[in-house]
C-alpha positions as CSV (number, residue, x, y, z in Angstrom):
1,X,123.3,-35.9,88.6
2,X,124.7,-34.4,85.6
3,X,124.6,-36.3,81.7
4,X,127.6,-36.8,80.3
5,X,128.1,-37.6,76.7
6,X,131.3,-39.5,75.1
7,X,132.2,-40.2,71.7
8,X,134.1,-43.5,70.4
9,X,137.8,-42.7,68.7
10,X,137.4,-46.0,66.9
11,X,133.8,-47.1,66.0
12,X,132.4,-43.0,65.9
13,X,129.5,-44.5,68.6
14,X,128.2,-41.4,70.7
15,X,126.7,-42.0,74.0
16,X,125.2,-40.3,77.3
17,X,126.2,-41.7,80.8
18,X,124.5,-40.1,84.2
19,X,127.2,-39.8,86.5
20,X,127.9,-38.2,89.9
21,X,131.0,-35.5,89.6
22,X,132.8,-38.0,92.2
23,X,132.7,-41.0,89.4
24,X,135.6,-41.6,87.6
25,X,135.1,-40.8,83.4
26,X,134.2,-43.7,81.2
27,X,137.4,-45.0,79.4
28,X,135.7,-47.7,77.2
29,X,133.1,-47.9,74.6
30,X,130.4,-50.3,75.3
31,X,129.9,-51.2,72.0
32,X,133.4,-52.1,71.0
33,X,135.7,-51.3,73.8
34,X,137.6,-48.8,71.8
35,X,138.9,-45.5,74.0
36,X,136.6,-42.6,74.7
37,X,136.7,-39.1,74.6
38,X,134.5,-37.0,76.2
39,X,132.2,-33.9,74.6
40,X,131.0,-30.6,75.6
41,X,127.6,-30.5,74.7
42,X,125.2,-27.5,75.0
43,X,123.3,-27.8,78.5
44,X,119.7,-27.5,79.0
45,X,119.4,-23.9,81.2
46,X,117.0,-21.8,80.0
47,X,115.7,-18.5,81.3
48,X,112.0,-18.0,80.9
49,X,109.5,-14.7,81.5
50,X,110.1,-11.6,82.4
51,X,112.5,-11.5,85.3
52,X,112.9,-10.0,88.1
53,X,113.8,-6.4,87.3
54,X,110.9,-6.4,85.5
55,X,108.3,-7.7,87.9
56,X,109.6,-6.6,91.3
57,X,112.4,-4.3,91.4
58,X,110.9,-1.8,89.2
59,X,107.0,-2.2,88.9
60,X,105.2,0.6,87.4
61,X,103.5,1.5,90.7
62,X,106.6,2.2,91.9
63,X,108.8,3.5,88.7
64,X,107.9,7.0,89.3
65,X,109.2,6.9,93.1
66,X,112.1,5.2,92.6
67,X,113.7,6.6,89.6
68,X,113.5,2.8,88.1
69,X,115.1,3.4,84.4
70,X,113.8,1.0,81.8
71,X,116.2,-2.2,80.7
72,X,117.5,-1.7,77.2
73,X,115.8,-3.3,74.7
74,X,117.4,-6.0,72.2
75,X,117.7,-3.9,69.2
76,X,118.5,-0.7,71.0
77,X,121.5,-2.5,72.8
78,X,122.4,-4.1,69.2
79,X,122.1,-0.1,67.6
80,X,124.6,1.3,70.2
């Protein structure tokens, strides 16, 4: 279930609720009942390692077989 996160118009109190994307949006602060508003916050995806271009589509065994090009690199994609 995704984390949702809500700020308070009236007291500025910032809170997470776990809800299901059926549930209906929070309305009311728990601390002082004021009206919410909910935030975009950054999410927690992350891609890790190499990938896989790197480790299966184009492994050096078979690079010179399969006419594999290398990926760009970071700064040579920045240069250009």
């Amino acid at each position: 279930m995704p984390m949702y996160e809500y700020c308070c118009s009236e007291c500025q109190h910032t809170f997470e609720v776990r809800q299901k994307f059926s549930d209906q949006p929070v309305e009311q602060c728990p601390r002082c009942g004021g009206a919410v508003k909910k935030l975009i916050s950054r999410s927690g995806f992350a891609l890790k390692g190499g990938g896989w271009f790197e480790q299966s589509y184009c492994s050096s065994a078979s690079k010179s077989s399969s006419g594999c090009a290398e990926a760009p690199s970071c700064s040579s994609a920045a240069a250009g």
